[in-house]
DOTI-851051 format. One line per field, with one value per residue (C-alpha): x, y, z. Coordinates in steps of 0.001 Angstrom, whole numbers. Example, Ala and Ser with C-alpha at 12.3 -4.5 7.8 and 13.67 -1.06 7.14 Angstrom:
<sites>
u = [12300;13670]
v = [-4500;-1060]
w = [7800;7140]
</sites>
This chain:
<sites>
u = [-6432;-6058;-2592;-1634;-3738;-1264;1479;432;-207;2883;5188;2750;3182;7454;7118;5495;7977;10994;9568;8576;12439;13598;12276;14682;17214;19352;22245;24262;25240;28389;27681;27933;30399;33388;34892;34665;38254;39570;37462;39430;38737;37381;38759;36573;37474;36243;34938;33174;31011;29802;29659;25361;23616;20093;20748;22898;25174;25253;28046;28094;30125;30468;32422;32845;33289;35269;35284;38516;36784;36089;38994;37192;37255;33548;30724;30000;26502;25755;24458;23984;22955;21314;22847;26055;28065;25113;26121;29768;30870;32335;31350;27673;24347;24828;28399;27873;31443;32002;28703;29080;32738;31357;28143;30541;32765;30000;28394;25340;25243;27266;30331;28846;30439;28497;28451;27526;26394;24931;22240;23506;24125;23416;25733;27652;28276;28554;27873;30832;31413;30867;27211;23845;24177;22183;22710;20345;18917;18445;14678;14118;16545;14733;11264;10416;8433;9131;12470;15096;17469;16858;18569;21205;22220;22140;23149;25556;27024;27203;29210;31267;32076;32844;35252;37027;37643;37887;34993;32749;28941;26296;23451;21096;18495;18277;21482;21280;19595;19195;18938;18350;16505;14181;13825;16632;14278;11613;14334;15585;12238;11239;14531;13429;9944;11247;13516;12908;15165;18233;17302;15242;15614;15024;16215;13892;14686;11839;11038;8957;6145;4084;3377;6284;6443;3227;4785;1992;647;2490;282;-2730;-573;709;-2507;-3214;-284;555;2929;6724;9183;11063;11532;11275;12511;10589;11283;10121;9210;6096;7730;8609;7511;4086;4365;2598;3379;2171;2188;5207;4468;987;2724;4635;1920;100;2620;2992;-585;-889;2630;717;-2514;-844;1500;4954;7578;8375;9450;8583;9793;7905;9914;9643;11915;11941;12954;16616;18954;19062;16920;17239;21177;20174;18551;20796;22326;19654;17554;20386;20351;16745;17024;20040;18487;17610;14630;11577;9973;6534;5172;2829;-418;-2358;-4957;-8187;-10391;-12090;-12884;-16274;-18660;-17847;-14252;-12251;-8483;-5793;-6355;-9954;-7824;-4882;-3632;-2490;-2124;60;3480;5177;6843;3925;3683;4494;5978;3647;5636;8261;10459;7446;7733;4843;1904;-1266;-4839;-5471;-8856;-10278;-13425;-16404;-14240;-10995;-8681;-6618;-5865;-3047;-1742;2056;1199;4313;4322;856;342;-2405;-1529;-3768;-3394;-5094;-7985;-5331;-2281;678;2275;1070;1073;-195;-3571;-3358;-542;256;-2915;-3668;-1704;-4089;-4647;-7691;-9597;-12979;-15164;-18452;-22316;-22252;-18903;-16371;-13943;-13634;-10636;-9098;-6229;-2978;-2978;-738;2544;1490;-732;-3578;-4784;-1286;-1740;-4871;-6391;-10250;-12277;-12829;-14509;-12473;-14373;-12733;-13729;-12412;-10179;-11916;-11882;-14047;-14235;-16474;-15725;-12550;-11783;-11084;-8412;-9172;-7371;-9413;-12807;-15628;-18519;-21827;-24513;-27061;-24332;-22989;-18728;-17608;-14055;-11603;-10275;-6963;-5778;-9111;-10345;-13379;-15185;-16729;-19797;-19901;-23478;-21852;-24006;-22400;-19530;-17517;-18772;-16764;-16199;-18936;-19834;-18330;-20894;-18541;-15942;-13588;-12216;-7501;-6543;-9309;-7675;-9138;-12707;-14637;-18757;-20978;-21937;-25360;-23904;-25799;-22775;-19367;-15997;-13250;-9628;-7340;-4129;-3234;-5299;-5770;-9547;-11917;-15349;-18597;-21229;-25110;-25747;-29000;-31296;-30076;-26553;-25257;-23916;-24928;-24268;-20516;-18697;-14798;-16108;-12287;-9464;-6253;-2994;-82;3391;5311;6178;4219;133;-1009;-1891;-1077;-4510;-4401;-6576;-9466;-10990;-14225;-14441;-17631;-18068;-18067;-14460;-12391;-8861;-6794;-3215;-1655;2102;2144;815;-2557;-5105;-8097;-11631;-14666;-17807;-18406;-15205;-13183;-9327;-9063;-5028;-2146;-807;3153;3797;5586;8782;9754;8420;4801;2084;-530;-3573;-5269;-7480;-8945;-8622;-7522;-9076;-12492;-11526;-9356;-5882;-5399;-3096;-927;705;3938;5685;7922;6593;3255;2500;-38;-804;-3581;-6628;-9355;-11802;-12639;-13106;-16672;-18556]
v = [-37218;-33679;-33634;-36908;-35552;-32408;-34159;-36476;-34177;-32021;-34862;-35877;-32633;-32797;-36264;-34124;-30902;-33840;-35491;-32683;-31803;-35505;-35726;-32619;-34834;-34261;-35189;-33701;-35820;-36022;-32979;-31054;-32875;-32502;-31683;-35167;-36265;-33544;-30650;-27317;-25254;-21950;-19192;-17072;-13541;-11746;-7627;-4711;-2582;760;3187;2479;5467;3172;1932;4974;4862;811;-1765;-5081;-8065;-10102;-12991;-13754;-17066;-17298;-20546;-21736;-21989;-18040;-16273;-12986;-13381;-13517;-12398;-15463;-15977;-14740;-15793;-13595;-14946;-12970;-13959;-14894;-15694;-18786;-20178;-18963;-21310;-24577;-26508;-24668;-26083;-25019;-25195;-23034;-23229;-26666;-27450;-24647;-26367;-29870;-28993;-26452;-29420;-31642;-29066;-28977;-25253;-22730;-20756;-18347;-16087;-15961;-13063;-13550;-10719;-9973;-7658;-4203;-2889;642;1649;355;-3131;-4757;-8799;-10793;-11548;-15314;-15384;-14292;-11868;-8298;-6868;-4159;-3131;-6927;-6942;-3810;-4709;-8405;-8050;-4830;-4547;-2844;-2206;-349;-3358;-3935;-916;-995;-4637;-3583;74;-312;-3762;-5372;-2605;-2225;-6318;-5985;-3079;-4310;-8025;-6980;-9304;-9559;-10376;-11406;-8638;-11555;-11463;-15459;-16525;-14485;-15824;-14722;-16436;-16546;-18368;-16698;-13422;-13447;-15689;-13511;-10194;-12543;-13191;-9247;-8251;-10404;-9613;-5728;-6286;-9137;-7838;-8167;-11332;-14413;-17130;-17590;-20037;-19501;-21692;-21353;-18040;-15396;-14995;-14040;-10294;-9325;-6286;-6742;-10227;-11832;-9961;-11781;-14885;-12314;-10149;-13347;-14082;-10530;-9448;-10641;-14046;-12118;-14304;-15817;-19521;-19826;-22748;-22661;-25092;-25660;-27728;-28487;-28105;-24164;-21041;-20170;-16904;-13527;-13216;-15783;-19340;-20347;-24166;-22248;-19432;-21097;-23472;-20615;-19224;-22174;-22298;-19028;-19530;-22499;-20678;-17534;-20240;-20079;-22375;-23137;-26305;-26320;-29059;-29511;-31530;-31733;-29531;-26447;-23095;-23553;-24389;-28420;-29254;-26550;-27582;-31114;-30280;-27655;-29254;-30578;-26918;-25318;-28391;-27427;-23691;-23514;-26318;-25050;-22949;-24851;-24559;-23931;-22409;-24199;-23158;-20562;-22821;-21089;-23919;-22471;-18979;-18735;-16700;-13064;-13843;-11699;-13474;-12866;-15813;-14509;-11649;-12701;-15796;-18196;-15835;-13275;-12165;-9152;-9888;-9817;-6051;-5033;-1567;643;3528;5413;8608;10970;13544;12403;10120;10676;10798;7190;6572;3705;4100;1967;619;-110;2437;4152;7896;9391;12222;13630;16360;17948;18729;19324;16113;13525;9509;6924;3537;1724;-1305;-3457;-1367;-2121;1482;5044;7503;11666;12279;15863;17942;21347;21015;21727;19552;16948;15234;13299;12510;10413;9709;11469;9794;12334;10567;13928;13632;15591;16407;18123;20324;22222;25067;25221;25342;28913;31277;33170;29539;29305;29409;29112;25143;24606;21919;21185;18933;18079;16862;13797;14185;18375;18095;21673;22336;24094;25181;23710;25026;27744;29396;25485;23906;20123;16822;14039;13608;11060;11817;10214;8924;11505;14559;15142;15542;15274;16432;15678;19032;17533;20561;21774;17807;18063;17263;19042;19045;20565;19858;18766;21214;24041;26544;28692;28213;30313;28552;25509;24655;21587;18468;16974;17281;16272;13301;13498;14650;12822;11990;8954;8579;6584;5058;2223;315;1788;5413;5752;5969;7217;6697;8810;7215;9408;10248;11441;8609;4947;5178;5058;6663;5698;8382;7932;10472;12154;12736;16118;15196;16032;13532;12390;9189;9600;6595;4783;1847;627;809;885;-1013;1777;1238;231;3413;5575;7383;7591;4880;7019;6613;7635;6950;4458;2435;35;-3509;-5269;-7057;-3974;-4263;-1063;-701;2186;3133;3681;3537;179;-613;-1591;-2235;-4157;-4136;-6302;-4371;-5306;-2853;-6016;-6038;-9071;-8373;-5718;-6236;-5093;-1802;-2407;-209;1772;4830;6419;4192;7042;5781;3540;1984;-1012;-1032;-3752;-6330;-6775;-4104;-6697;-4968;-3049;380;2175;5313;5232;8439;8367;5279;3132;-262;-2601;-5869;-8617;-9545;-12036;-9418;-6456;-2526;-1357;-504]
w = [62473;61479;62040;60610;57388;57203;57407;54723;52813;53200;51985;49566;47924;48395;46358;43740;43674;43967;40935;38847;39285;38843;35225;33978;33902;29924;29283;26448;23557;21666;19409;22741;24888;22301;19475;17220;15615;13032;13705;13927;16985;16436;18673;21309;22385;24650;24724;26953;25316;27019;23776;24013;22889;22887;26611;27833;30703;30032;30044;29798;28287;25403;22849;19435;18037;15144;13226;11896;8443;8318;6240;5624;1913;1971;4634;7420;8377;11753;15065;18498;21828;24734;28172;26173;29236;29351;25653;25533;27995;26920;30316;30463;29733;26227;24807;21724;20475;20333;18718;16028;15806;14894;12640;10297;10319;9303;6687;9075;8973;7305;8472;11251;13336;17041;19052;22714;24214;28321;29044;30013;33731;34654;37570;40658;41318;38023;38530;36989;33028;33233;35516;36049;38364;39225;35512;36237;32918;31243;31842;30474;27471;26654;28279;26599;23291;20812;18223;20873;21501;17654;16826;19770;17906;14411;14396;17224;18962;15777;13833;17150;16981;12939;13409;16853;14883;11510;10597;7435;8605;5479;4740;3788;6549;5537;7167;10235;13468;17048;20137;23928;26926;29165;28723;25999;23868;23678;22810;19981;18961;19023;17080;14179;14352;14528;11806;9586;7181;9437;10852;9893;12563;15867;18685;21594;25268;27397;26302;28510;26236;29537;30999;32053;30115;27793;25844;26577;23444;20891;21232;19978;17402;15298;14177;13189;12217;8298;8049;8826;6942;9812;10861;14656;17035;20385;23688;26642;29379;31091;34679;34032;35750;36586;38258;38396;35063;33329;32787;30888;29463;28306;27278;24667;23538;22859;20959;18699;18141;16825;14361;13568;12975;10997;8237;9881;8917;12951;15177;19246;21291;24785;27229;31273;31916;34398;33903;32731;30133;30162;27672;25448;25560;24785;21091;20456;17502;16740;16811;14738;12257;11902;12405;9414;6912;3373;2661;2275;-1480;407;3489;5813;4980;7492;10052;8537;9088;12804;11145;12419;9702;10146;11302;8779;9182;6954;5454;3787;2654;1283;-562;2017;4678;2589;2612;3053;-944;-2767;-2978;-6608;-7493;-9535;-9705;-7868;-7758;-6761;-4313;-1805;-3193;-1623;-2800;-3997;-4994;-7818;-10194;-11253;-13826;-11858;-12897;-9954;-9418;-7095;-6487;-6375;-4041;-3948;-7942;-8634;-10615;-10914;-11943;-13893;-13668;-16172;-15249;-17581;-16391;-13761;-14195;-13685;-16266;-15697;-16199;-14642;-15005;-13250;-11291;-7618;-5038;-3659;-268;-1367;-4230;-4581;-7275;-6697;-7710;-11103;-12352;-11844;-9149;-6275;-4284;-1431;-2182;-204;-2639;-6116;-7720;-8643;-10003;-7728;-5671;-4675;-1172;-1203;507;-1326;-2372;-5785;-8552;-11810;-15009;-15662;-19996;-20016;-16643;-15865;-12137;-10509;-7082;-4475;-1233;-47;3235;4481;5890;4192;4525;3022;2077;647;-1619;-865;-2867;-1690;-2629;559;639;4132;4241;7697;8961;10829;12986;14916;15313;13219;9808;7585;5136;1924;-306;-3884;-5687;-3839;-5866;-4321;-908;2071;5239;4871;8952;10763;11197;13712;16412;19284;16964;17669;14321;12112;8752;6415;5715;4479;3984;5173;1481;1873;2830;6251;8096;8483;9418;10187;11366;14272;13261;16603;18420;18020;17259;14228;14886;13732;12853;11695;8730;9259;6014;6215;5886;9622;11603;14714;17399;17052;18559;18926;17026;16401;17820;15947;17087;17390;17463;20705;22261;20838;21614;18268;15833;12353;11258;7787;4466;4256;1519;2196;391;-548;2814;4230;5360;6201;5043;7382;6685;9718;11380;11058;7902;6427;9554;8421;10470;10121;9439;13100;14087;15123;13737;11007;10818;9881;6084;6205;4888;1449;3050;5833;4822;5475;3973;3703;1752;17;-3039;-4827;-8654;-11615;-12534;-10613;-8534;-6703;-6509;-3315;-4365;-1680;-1471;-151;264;-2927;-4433;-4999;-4519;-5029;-4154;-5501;-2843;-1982;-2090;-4305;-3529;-2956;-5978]
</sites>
């Protein structure tokens, strides 16, 4: 019986893989087979890049597609596919020409210029133009996290492709979109995730959201990450891979679960199909009709109704999940802000550090005006119990404190400073309601405590150590604890404050997300809300922990540049202020700064 029973079994189980494959059975419709009656014929022509300097020592091939309708007078909207050999050709799965041919005839999407572009190959043996083939560096290019191919497309192929064809592409990030299947899908998705501002929808065909090179994570960093504004177009097929990397048909339902969750404007078809290009070829026109339709009036709003208490997402931050836009300029043309700090009242203070000057915004105010001119140049400034501020400084313009790095206390009435502390080396600091300052000394790892009563006090003693680079700081609501961010780590610690003012059970109570590529998270100022939230500036933006020391999301930086620190102020305290290098932003909240 034991026999019979295997063999059963065995062709049991090849009824099952034979009808698992029977079921991907598309057929393309007429959108795909042909060009309909009248529609001009855009021309394809083929190129060889090898002038990489992001994936050196590469070549690989590529097309344009040029519709008939493009006459250069004005910039086409723009279109590049990963594996292009896959979507180039007119007898393929996907037949990219003739459908852009038919829906620019139709007025279905606007005049685009497609570039088709393969994955690079590093040395000997180069596979053939027009197939899959060993192209040695593709998983590397398209599985890797991260904004290297982002920059080989946008600072290299795509000026190459302009130049060589004398073509006109739009700036607006609106009408630019990327595709791919595979491991192509998830690249396109990562460009425009990298670099929203270049490119705003996606075409994904059974994407490899899985671990393959860590893209497994973008299930987990769309719902902490703030809303990016791009529309995304996922398929699949409930007969593709499951591997040692993942779980593909999960995979992607995860993914559209957490666009779902997060507010995105996004479409996923789920079909039977296995891991090729069948299905995804099928709905093409239909996916670019959907992917190139007008801008919807209103976002979806973010899935916030399974928040369990204590769960801090976006959504309890930020109206409707939040958008990059809604920073507002404050002020800008400053040499380097730093220093931002808020009062009882809601005004905001920051510092121009390069030129010596302090900024108030008023409670009632959207732009800074100086409230301390030719002053010390300030790192950090807080608001102590006895209403003066105190503040770390990098010397002055000039005079006898030139050089000279101290801590301080300004009267906020007179403006008269007086020294607190000198012989220190000082980066932030926080005041405490039992007259404690504890100041982050960056270089030798350690923080500092300085009584507030003290004047003129040489060399105050560390309270702390072995922290990479501490930088922001920042206090519990009741003051019986404090944190201190890594700029050269991806930590925030946790200390107890003693009654005596030292610290003591030091911990890594949070880790900070850093940028792909790099060790160190950027952890910069801090600022604590009245649920005992912390707010850290970091490389990537605004990083926002529960009081538990569990990430609640990333808010965007407003612009590329150094978002450094950090406060609430206007109206009931609920404006959150940033520094950012040469200009300061602010943005309005759910919550309100900690009084």
């Amino acid at each position: 019986m034991k026999p019979l029973l295997s063999a059963c079994l065995a062709v049991f189980a090849t009824l099952i893989q034979y009808n698992a494959l029977a079921v991907d059975d598309y057929k393309l419709g007429p959108d795909s087979l042909e060009r309909a009656a009248g529609v001009p014929k855009g021309r394809v022509e083929s190129f060889q890049f090898s002038e990489s300097k992001a994936f050196p020592e590469t070549t690989r091939d590529g097309w344009v597609y040029i519709p008939a309708q493009y006459d250069g007078s004005i910039p086409a909207a723009l279109m590049v596919f990963q594996d292009g050999h896959a979507y180039v050709n007119e007898t393929g799965q996907q037949r990219v020409p003739i459908v852009f041919d038919n829906l620019i005839a139709k007025g279905e999407m606007p005049v685009t210029i497609a570039v088709f572009i393969n994955p690079g190959h590093r040395g000997d043996n180069a596979p053939p133009a027009n197939g899959w083939g060993n192209r040695s560096n593709r998983s590397f290019e398209y599985d890797s996290l991260g904004d290297l191919y982002a920059r080989f497309l946008i600072d290299e192929l795509l000026p190459f492709v302009a130049k060589k064809y004398a073509l006109r592409f739009t700036e607006d990030p609106e009408l630019r979109a990327i595709a791919g299947m595979s491991s192509g899908a998830i690249c396109a998705f990562t460009v425009a995730w990298e670099r929203p501002g270049s490119f705003r929808k996606v075409l994904s065909q059974i994407g490899s959201f899985t671990n393959i090179r860590g893209g497994h994570a973008y299930a987990a960093l769309i719902r902490k990450t703030e809303r990016k504004p791009i529309r995304v177009f996922l398929q699949d097929g409930s007969n593709d891979l499951n591997n040692l990397h993942g779980n593909w048909p999960l995979a992607n339902q995860e993914m559209a679960s957490s666009l779902a969750f997060s507010g995105y404007e996004f479409e996923f078809v789920f079909g039977d199909g296995g891991h090729n290009g069948k299905h995804g070829g099928v709905i093409l026109p239909d996916s670019l009709r959907w992917l190139w339709r007008p801008k919807s009036p209103a976002l979806p709003k973010p899935l916030a109704k399974d928040n369990l208490g204590g769960d801090e997402a976006l959504s309890k931050l930020l109206q409707d999940g939040g958008r990059p836009g809604d920073w507002e300029l404050v002020g800008e043309g400053y040499g380097f802000t730093d220093a931002a700090c808020g009062d009882a009242e809601g005004n905001v203070y920051f510092s121009d550090l390069t030129k010596g000057v302090v900024y108030r915004v008023g409670v009632q105010e959207t732009k800074a005006t100086p409230w301390l001119v030719n002053g010390p140049k300030i790192s950090g400034m807080k608001p102590g119990p006895d209403g003066r501020f105190y503040a770390a400084t990098q010397g002055e313009l000039s005079g006898d404190n030139k050089d000279k790095k101290r801590i301080i206390v300004i009267d906020p009435a007179s403006q008269q400073i007086e020294t607190v502390a000198s012989d220190v080396t000082p980066n932030d600091l926080i005041v405490s309601k039992s007259g404690w300052i504890y100041f982050t000394d960056t270089g030798p790892g350690q923080v500092v405590g300085v009584p507030i009563k003290a004047r003129n006090l040489s060399r105050p003693a560390p309270v702390a150590g072995g922290i990479n680079k501490p930088n922001g700081i920042a206090l519990t609501p009741d003051h019986r604890q404090l944190i201190i961010s890594e700029y050269g780590g991806t930590n925030a610690w946790s200390f107890l404050i003693g009654d005596d003012g030292r610290l003591k059970g030091g911990e890594r109570n949070m880790e900070l997300r850093a940028p792909v590529g790099k060790s160190d998270s950027g952890g910069d100022g801090m600022i604590t809300d009245e649920k005992s939230r912390y707010w850290i500036t970091s490389h990537l933006g605004i990083q926002v922990f529960d009081p538990n020391g569990r990430m609640g999301g990333i808010l965007t930086r407003p612009q590329e540049k150094a978002t450094v620190s950090c406060a609430f102020g206007g109206p009931g305290r609920t404006w959150l202020y940033v520094c950012c290098s040469d200009k300061v932003y602010r943005r309005k909240t759910l919550t309100s700064g900690l009084q």
